[in-house]
VEXGUMI-996947 format. One record per residue (C-alpha): x, y, z. Coordinates in steps of 0.25 Angstrom, whole numbers, padded with zeros to 4 digits. Layout:
residues N
@u:X	v:Y	w:Z;
...
This chain:
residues 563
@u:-0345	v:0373	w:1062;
@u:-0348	v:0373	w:1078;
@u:-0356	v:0385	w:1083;
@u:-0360	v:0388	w:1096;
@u:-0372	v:0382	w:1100;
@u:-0385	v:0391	w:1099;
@u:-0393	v:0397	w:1113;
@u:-0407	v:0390	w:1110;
@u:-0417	v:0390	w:1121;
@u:-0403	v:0394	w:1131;
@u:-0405	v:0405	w:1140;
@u:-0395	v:0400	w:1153;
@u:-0383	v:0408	w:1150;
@u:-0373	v:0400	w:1157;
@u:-0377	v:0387	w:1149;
@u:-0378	v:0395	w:1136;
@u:-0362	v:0400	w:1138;
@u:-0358	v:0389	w:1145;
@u:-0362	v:0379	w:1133;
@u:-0355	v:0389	w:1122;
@u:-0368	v:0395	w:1117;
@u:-0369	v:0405	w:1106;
@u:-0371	v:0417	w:1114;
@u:-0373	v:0432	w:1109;
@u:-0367	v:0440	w:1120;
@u:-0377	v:0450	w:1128;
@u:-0369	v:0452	w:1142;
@u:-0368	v:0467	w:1138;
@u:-0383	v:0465	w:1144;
@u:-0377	v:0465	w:1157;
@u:-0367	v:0477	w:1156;
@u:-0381	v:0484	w:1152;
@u:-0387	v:0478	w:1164;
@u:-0377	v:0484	w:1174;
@u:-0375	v:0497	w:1169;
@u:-0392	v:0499	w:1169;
@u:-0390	v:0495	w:1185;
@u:-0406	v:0493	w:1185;
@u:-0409	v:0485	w:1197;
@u:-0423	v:0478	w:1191;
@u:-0423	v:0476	w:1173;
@u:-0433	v:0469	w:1166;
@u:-0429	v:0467	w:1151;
@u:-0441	v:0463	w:1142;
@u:-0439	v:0456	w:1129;
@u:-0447	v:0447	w:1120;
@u:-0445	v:0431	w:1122;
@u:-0433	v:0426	w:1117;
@u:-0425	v:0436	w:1118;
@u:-0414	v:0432	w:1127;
@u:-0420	v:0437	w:1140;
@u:-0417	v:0423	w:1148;
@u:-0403	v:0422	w:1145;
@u:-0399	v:0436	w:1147;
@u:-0404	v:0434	w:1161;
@u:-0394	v:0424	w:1160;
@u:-0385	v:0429	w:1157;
@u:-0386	v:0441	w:1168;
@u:-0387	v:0429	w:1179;
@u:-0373	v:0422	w:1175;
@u:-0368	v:0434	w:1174;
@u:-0372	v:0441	w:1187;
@u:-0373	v:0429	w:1196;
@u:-0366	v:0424	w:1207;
@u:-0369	v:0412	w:1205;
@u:-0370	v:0398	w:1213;
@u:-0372	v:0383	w:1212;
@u:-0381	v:0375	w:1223;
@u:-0368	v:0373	w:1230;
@u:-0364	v:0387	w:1231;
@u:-0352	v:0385	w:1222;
@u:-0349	v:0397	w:1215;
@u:-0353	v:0398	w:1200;
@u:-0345	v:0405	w:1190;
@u:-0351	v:0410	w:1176;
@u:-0341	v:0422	w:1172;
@u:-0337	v:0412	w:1159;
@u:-0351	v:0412	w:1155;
@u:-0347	v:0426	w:1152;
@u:-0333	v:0426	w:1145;
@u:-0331	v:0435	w:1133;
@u:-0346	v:0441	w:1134;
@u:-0346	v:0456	w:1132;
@u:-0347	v:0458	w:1146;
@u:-0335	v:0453	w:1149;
@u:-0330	v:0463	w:1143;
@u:-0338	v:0476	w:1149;
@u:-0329	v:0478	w:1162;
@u:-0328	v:0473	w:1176;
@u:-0340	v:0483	w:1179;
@u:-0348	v:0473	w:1172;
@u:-0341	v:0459	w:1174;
@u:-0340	v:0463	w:1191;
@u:-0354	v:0459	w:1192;
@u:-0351	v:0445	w:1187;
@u:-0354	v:0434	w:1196;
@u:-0358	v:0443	w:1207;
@u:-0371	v:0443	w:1209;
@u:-0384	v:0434	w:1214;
@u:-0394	v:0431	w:1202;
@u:-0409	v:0427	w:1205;
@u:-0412	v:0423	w:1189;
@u:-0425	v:0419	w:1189;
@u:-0435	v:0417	w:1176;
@u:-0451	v:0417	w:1175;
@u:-0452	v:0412	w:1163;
@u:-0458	v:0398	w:1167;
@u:-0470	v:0406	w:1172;
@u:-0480	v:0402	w:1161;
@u:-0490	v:0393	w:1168;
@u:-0505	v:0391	w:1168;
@u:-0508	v:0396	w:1181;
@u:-0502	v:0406	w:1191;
@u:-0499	v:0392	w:1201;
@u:-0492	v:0385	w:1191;
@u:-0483	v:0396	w:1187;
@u:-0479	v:0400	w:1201;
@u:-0475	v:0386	w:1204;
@u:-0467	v:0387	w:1190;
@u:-0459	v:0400	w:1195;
@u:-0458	v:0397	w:1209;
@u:-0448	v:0383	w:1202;
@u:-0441	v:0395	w:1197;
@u:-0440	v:0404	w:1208;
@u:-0438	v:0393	w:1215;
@u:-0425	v:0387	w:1206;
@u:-0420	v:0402	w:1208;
@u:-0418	v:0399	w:1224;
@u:-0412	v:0386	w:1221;
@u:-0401	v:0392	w:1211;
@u:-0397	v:0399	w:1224;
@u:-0398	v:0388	w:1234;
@u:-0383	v:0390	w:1237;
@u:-0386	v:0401	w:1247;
@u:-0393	v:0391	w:1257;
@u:-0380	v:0385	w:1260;
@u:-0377	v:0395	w:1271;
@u:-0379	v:0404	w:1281;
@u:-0381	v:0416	w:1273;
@u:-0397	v:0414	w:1272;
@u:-0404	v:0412	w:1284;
@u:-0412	v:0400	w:1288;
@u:-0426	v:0404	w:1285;
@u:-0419	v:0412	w:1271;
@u:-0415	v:0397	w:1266;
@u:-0428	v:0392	w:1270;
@u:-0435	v:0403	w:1261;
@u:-0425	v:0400	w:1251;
@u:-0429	v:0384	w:1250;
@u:-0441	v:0386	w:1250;
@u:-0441	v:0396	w:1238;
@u:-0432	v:0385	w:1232;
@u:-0441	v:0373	w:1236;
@u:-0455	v:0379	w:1230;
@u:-0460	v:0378	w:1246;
@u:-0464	v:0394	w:1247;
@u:-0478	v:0399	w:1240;
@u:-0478	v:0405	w:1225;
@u:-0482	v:0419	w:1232;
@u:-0467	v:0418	w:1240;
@u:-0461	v:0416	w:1228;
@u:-0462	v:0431	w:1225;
@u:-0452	v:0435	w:1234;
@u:-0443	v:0424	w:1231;
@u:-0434	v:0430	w:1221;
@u:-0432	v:0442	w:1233;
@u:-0429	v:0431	w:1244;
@u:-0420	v:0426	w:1234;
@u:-0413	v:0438	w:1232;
@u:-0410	v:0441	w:1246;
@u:-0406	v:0428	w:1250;
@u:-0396	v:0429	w:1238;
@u:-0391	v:0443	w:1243;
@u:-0388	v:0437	w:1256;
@u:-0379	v:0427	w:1252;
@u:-0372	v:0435	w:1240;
@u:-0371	v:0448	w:1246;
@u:-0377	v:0453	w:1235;
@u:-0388	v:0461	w:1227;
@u:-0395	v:0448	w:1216;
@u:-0398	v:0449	w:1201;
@u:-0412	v:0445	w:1198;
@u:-0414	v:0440	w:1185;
@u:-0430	v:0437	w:1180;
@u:-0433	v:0431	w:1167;
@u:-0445	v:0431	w:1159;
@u:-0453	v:0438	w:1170;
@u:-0467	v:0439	w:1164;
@u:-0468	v:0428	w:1156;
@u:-0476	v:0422	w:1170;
@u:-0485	v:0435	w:1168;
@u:-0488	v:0432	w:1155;
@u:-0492	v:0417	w:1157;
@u:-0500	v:0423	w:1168;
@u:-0508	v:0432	w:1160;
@u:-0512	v:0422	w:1150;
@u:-0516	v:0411	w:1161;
@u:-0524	v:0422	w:1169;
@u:-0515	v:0423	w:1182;
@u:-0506	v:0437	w:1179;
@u:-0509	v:0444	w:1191;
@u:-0505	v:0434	w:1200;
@u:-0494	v:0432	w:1190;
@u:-0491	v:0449	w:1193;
@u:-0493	v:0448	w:1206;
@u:-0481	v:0438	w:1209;
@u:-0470	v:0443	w:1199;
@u:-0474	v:0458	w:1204;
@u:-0472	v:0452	w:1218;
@u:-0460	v:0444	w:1216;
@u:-0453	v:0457	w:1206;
@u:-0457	v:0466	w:1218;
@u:-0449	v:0458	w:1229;
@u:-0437	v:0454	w:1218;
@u:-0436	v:0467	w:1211;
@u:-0440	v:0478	w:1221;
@u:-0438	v:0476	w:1234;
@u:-0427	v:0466	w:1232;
@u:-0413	v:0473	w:1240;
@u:-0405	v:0460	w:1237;
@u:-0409	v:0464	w:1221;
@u:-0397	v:0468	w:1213;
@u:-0403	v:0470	w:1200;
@u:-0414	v:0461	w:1193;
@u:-0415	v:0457	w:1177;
@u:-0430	v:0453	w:1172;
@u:-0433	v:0449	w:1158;
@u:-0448	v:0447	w:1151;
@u:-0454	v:0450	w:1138;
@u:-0465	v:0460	w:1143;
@u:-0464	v:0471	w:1152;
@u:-0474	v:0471	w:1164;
@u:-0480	v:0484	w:1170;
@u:-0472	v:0488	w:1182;
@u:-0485	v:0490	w:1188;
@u:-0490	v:0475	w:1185;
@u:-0475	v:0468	w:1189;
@u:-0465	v:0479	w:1193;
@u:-0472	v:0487	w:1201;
@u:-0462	v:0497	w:1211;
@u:-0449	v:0491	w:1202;
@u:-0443	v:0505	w:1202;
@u:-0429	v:0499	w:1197;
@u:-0435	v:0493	w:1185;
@u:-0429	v:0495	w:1171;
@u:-0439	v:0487	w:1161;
@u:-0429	v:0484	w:1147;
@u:-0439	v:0484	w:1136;
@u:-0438	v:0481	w:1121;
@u:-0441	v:0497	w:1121;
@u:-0430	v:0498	w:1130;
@u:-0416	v:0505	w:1124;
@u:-0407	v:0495	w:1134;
@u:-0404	v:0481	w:1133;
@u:-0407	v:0481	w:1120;
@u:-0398	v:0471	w:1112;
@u:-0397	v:0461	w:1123;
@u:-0410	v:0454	w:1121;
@u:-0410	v:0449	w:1107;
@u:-0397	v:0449	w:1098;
@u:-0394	v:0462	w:1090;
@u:-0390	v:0462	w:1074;
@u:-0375	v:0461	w:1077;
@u:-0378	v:0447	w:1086;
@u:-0387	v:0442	w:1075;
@u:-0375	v:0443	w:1067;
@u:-0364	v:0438	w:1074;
@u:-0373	v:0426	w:1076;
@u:-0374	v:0423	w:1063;
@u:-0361	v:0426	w:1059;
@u:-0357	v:0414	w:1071;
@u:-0367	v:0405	w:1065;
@u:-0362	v:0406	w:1052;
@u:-0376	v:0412	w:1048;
@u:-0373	v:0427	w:1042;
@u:-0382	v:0422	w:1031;
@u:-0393	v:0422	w:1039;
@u:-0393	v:0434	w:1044;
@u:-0402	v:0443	w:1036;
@u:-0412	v:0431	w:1039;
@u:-0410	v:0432	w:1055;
@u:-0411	v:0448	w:1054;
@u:-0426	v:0446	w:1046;
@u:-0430	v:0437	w:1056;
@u:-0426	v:0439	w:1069;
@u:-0421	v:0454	w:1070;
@u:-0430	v:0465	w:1074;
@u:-0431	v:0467	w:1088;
@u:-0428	v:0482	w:1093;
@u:-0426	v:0481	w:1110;
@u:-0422	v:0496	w:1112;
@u:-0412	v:0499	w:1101;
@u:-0406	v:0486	w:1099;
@u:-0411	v:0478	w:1088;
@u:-0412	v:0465	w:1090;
@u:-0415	v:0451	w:1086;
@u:-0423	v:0439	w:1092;
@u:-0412	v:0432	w:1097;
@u:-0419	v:0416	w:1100;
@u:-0423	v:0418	w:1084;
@u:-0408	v:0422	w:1081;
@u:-0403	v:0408	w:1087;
@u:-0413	v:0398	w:1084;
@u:-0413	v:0406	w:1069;
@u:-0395	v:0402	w:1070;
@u:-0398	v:0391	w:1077;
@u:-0408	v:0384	w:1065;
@u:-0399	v:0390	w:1053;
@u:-0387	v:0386	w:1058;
@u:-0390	v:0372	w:1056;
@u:-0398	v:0375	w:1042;
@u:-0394	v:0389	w:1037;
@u:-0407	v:0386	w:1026;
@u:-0419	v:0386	w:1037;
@u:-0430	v:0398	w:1038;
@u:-0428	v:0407	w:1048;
@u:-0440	v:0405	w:1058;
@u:-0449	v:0412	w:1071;
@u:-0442	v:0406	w:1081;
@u:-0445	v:0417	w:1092;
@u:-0461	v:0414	w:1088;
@u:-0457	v:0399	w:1093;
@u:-0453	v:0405	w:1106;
@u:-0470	v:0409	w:1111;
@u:-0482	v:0407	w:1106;
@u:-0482	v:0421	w:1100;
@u:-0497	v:0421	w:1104;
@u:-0498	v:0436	w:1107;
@u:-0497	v:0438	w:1092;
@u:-0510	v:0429	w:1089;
@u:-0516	v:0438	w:1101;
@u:-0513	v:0451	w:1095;
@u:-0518	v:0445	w:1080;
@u:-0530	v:0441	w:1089;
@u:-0532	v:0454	w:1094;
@u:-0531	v:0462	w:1083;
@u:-0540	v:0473	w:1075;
@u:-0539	v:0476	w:1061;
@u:-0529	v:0487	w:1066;
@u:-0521	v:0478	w:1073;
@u:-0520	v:0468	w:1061;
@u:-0517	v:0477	w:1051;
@u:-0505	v:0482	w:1061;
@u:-0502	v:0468	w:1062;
@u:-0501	v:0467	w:1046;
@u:-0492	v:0479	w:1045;
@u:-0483	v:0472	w:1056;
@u:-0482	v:0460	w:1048;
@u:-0479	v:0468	w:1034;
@u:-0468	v:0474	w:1042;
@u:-0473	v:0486	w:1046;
@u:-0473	v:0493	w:1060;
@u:-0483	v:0497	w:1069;
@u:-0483	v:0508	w:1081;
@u:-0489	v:0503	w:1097;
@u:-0488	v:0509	w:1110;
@u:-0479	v:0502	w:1117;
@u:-0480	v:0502	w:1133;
@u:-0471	v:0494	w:1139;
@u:-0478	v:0491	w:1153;
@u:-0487	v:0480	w:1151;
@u:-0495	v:0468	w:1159;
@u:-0497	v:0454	w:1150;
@u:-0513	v:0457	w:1154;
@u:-0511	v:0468	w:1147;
@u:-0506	v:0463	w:1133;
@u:-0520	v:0459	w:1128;
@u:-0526	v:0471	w:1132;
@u:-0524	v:0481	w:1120;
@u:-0517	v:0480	w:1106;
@u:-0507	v:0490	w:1111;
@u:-0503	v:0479	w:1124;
@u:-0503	v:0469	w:1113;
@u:-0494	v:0477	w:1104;
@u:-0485	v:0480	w:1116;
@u:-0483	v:0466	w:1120;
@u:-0480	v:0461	w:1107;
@u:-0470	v:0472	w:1106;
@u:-0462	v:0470	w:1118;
@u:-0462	v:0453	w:1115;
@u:-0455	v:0454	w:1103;
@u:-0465	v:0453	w:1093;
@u:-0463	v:0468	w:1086;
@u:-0451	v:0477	w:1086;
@u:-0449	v:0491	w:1088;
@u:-0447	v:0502	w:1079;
@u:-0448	v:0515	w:1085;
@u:-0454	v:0522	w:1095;
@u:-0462	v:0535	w:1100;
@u:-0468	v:0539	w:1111;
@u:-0480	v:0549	w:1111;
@u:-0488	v:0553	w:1124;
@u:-0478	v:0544	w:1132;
@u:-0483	v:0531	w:1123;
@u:-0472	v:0523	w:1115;
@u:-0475	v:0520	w:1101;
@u:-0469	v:0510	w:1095;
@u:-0468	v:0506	w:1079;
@u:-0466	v:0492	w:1080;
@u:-0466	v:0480	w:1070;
@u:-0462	v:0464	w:1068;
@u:-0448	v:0463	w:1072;
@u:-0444	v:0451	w:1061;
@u:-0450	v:0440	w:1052;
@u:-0450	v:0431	w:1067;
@u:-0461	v:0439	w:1073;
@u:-0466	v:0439	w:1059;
@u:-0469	v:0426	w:1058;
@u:-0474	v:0425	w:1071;
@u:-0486	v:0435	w:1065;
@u:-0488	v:0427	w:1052;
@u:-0488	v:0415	w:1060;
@u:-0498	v:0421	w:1071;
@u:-0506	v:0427	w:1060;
@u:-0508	v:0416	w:1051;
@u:-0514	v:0408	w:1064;
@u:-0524	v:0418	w:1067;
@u:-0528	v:0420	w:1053;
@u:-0531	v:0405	w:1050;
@u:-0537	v:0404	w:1064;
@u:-0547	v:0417	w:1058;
@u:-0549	v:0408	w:1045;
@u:-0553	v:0395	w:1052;
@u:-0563	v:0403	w:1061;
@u:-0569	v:0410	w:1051;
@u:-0583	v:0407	w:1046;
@u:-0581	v:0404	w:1029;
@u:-0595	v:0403	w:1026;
@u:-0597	v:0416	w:1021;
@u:-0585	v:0415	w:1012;
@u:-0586	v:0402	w:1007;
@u:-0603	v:0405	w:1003;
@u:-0596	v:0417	w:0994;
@u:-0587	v:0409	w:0987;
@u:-0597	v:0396	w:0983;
@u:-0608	v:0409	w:0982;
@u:-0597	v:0416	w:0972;
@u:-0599	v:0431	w:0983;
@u:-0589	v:0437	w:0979;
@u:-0591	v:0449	w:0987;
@u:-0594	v:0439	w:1000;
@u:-0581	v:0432	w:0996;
@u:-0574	v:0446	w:0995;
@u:-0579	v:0451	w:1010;
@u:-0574	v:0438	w:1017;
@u:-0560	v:0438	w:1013;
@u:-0559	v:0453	w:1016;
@u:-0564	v:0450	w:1028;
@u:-0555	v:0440	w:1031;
@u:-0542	v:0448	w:1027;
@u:-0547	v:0459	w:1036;
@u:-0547	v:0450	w:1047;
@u:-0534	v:0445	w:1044;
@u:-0519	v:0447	w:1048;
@u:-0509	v:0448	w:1034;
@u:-0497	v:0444	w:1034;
@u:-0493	v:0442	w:1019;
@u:-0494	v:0457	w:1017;
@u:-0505	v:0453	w:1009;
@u:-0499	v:0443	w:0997;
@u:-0508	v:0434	w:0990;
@u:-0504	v:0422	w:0998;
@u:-0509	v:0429	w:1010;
@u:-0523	v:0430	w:1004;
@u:-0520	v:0417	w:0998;
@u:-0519	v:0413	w:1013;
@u:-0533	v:0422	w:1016;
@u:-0542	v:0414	w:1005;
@u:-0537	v:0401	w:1009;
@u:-0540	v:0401	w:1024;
@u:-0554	v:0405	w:1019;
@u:-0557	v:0396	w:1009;
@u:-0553	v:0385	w:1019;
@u:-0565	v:0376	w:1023;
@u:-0575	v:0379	w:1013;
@u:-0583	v:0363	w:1013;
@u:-0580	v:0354	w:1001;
@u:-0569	v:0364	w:0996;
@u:-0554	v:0365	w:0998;
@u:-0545	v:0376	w:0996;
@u:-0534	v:0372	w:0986;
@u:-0523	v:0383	w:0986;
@u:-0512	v:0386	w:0975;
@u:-0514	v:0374	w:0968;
@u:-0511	v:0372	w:0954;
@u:-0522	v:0374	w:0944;
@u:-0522	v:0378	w:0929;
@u:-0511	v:0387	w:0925;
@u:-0508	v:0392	w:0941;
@u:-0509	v:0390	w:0954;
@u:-0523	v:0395	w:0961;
@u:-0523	v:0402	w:0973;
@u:-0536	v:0395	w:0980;
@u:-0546	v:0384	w:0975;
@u:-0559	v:0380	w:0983;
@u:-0559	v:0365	w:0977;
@u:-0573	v:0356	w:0982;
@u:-0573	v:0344	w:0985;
@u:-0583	v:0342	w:0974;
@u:-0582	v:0347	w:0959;
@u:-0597	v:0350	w:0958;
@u:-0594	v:0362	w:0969;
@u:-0586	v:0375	w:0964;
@u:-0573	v:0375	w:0965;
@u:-0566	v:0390	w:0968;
@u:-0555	v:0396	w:0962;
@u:-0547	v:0408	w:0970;
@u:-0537	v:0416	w:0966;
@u:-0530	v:0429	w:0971;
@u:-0525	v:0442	w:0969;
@u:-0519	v:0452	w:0977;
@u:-0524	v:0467	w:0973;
@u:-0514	v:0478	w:0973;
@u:-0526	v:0489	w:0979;
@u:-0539	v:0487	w:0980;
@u:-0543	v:0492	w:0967;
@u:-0537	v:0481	w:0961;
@u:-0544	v:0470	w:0971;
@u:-0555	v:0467	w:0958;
@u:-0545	v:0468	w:0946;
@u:-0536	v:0458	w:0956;
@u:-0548	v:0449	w:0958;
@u:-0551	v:0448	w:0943;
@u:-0537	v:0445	w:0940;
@u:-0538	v:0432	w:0950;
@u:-0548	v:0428	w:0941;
@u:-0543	v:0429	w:0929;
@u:-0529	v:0420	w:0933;
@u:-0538	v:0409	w:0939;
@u:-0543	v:0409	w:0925;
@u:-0530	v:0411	w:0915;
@u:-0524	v:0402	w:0925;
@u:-0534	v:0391	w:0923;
@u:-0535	v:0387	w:0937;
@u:-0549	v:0381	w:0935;
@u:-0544	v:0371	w:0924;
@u:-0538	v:0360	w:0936;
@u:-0552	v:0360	w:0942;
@u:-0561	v:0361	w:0929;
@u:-0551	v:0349	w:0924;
@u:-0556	v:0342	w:0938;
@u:-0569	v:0341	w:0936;
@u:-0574	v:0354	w:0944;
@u:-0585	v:0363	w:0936;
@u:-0588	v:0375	w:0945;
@u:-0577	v:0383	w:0947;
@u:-0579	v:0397	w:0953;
@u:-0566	v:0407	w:0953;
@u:-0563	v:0419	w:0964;
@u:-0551	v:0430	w:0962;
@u:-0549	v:0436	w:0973;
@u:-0542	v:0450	w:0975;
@u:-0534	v:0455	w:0988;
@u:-0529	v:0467	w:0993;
@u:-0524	v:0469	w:1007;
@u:-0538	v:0465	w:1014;
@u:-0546	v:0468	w:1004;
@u:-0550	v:0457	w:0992;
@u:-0558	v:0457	w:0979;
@u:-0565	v:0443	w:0974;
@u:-0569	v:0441	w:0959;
@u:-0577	v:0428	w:0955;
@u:-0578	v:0419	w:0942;
């Protein structure tokens, strides 16, 4: 059966509609858009989240547009039987009939403040050359074309380039006789490079200067669009924006165009012949609340019909985590007290936490504090919603993981820390307590290593299993043989040496419903290693000294019984 081809990695509108991709219709966005009539809008959403080809989307729509020639081009068809179309000539009037500077900074990600300047200035300067066909006549004087070129060219300094996007602007008024339609994509993903390479306030400096000039004392400005994931302080980018109107994931407009809502989900699926699938697309990917539209990752949706269209039997998988380095939840694993990491253990099992939220923030401030760090995580996709409350002017919000993608980004992110904590620690002590048969010695390191530690089996014995094996690792001559076969059972953990004149160590475990019954739980390991026989392979083999360990858990809390 032939299905129209999936939007992977496409955000050009007009070569997605053109080449018959599947598309799920958000035009409404621009009825919205016109009856808001807000001159300057900044829409922050998480990555991936169609920011890019919504921007799109409004340029073909809006622009009256032009080849190098000056030939005329003509993208009503990119729009045919969209709901749009269908919301009157109030709407559809502003087809075709404006100017578009469309502009993205996403490319800003380099190393030093130079090298990135010189990589927007190509763009800025790709801008100036879609728009060339206003040199070819009189309508820009001669020392206009001349700016013009050399915007185009790369000849004029990186600090000219802040006004750029406002000579721009003018020069396009000029020959269209009308007001332009600014459109500026992923505007602080150059901030955020520039904080980590250490050059952000020159960084602030040139987006404030060039946002200043393009958004504020712009007279040729019609209305602007700018999309990002993070809200930046007016006072730190758009200081004196008086017309701005900032669209946050808090916000109650907008909400279902960015991401696709329940009723999208299942239409796609019903097209892809997927209804099956479903429930399993709803576990994974659905979650997100932007205002009061529930939404879902929409780059997982596809890649997830994408994959199982092809083989319906595959595992669903973290496709958004694929999409970054997810490093700010290594940072905020990094960062955290015990406080912190049992929030981090309730978020995990499901549960929900409440964080002031502020929505003005600065990426040198996101390190600052647990409550920045929280902030940012919220507001980049990483928790969702649940309610709010406001108390002495402050919003609080219950939040918690949004699906099993984020989950398994914190599994994943956790399980790296904590073999990173198991390779760094010093195993001495713990390994003289079990040749020295301590028990109590042995008891106090492994509840010193579950108190350090993250959970995210909710405290199973395979968890545990997990714990006492990265211990155990690296203790010389011996190595750590785990559910292998022996006697009548399976044992959970045997120290085998090298050598059968050393003592070979039997471990097996329990989990405790309370800590009362840590002890009884602990004994109870003992006896199955013995009614189990799990010596009888290794006495058969030659080895004389056996020593055996039950050991008891209960939430961080372990009991350790010798024989």
């Amino acid at each position: 059966m032939d299905y129209k081809p999936l939007p992977i990695g496409y955000e050009n509108f007009n070569r997605l509609m053109s080449e018959d991709y599947y598309y799920i219709d958000k035009t409404l966005f621009i009825k919205e858009l016109l009856d808001n009539k807000t001159m300057v809008n900044l829409f922050t959403r998480p990555r991936r989240f169609g920011k890019t080809l919504t921007l799109s989307m409004l340029r073909y729509f809006f622009e009256d547009a032009y080849d190098f020639r000056g030939n005329k081009e003509d993208y009503r068809q990119l729009f045919d039987g969209m709901k749009i179309m269908e919301a009157g000539e109030r709407y559809t009037k502003h087809m075709g009939g404006y100017p578009v500077v469309s502009l993205t900074l996403k490319s800003g990600k380099q190393s030093t403040f130079q090298s990135c300047m010189k990589e927007l200035r190509n763009y800025f300067a790709l801008e100036f050359d879609r728009h060339q066909y206003i040199l070819k006549d009189n309508c820009l004087s001669e020392e206009e074309k001349k700016r013009f070129r050399d915007y185009m060219n790369l000849k004029l300094e990186a600090e000219d380039y802040k006004y750029s996007l406002k000579f721009l602007c003018d020069c396009l008024k000029k020959w269209h006789g009308k007001d332009v339609i600014v459109l500026l994509d992923e505007y602080d993903v150059p901030l955020e490079g520039a904080y980590h390479y250490g050059f952000y306030n020159d960084m602030v400096d040139f987006i404030r200067e060039l946002f200043g000039s393009t958004l504020k004392t712009n007279d040729s400005l019609n209305f602007a669009v700018i999309t990002g994931c993070l809200r930046i302080s007016k006072e730190s980018i758009f200081a004196g924006l008086n017309n701005l109107d900032i669209n946050s994931i808090m916000s109650i407009s907008y909400g279902e165009y960015f991401g696709f809502t329940d009723m999208e989900v299942q239409k796609i699926c019903e097209d892809y012949h997927l209804e099956q699938k479903y429930q399993e697309i709803k576990d994974w990917y659905n979650g997100y609340y932007f205002g009061e539209a529930n939404v879902y990752n929409p780059w997982s949706v596809i890649k997830y019909i994408k994959d199982h269209k092809v083989r319906t039997d595959v595992f669903p998988v973290s496709y958004w985590a694929n999409t970054s380095s997810n490093a700010i939840v290594r940072t905020l694993i990094d960062m955290a007290d015990r406080e912190v990491k049992d929030e981090i253990e309730l978020l995990i099992a499901g549960g929900s936490i409440e964080k002031p939220v502020h929505e003005d923030i600065t990426y040198d401030e996101v390190y600052e504090s647990m409550d920045n760090l929280w902030n940012f995580m919220f507001f980049t996709g990483y928790f969702k919603k649940i309610s709010e409350r406001f108390e002495d002017r402050v919003c609080y919000v219950t939040m918690k993981i949004p699906d099993q993608e984020v989950l398994y980004i914190f599994e994943n992110k956790i399980r790296s820390w904590f073999e990173t904590k198991l390779k760094n620690r010093n195993p001495k002590i713990l390994f003289d307590a079990i040749k020295n048969k301590k028990t109590d010695i042995i008891k106090e390191e492994i509840r010193k290593m579950l108190y350090d530690t993250i959970s995210y089996y909710d405290y199973h014995e395979n968890f545990y299993h997990g714990v006492l094996a990265g211990l155990l690792y690296g203790m010389e001559y011996y190595s750590v043989k785990s559910n292998r076969e022996n006697g009548k059972g399976r044992t959970d953990i045997v120290l085998k040496p090298l050598y059968r004149e050393l003592t070979v160590y039997i471990f097996e475990f329990k989990i405790a419903k309370n800590e009362s019954k840590l002890q009884d739980a602990a004994v109870e390991a003992i006896r199955q290693i013995n009614d189990k026989k799990y010596d009888t392979e290794l006495i058969n083999d030659g080895y004389e000294n056996i020593v055996k360990y039950g050991i008891a858990f209960c939430g961080k809390d372990c009991y350790v019984v010798m024989e």
